[in-house]
C-alpha positions as CSV (number, residue, x, y, z in Angstrom):
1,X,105.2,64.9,76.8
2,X,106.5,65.2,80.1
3,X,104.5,66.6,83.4
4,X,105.3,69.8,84.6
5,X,105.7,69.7,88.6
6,X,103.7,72.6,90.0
7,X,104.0,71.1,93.2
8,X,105.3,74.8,95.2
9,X,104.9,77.2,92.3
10,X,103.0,79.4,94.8
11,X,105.7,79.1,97.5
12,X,106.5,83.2,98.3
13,X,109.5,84.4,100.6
14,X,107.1,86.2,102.9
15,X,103.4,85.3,103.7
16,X,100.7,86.5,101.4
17,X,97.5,88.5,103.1
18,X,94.4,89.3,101.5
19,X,92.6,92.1,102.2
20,X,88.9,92.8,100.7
21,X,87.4,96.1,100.6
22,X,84.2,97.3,102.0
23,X,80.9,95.0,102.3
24,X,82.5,91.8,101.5
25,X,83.2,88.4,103.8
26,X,86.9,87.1,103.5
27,X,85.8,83.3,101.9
28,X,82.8,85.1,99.3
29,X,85.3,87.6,98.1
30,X,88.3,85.4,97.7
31,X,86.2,82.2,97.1
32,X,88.7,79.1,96.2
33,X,91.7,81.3,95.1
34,X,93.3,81.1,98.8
35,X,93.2,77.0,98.7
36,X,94.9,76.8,95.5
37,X,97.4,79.2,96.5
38,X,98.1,76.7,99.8
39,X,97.8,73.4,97.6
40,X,100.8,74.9,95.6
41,X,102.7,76.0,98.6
42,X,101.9,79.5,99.2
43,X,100.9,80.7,103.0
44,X,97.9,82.9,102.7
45,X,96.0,84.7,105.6
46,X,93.0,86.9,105.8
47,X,92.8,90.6,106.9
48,X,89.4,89.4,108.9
49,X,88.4,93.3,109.3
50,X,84.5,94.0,109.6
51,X,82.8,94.7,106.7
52,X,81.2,98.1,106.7
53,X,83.7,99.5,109.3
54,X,85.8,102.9,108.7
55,X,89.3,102.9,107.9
56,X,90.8,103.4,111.8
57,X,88.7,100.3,113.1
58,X,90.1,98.2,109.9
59,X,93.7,99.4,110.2
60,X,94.5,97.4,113.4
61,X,93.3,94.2,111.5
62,X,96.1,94.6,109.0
């Protein structure tokens, strides 16, 4: 049986950003699923908004 190539089966048109809700850290909430997502050609950023804060001091994160 032949390999499958997964080399860039991540790859996106547009950059993907993840965005956790409140009380969590960007690398707990997301744990590995952001380096896999690179290794197989995706680009992935982080929101890096505080934790606990309300909505208007998250927005400008984003």
């Amino acid at each position: 049986m032949a390999a499958i190539n997964t080399g860039n089966i991540c790859e996106t048109k547009y950059p993907l950003l993840l965005v956790h809700g409140a009380g969590s850290i960007d690398q707990i909430h997301w744990g590995r699923i952001p380096d896999v997502l690179n290794k197989h050609g995706a680009r992935v950023f982080f929101g890096q908004q505080e934790s606990w804060a309300d909505r208007q001091l998250r927005a400008p994160y984003v």
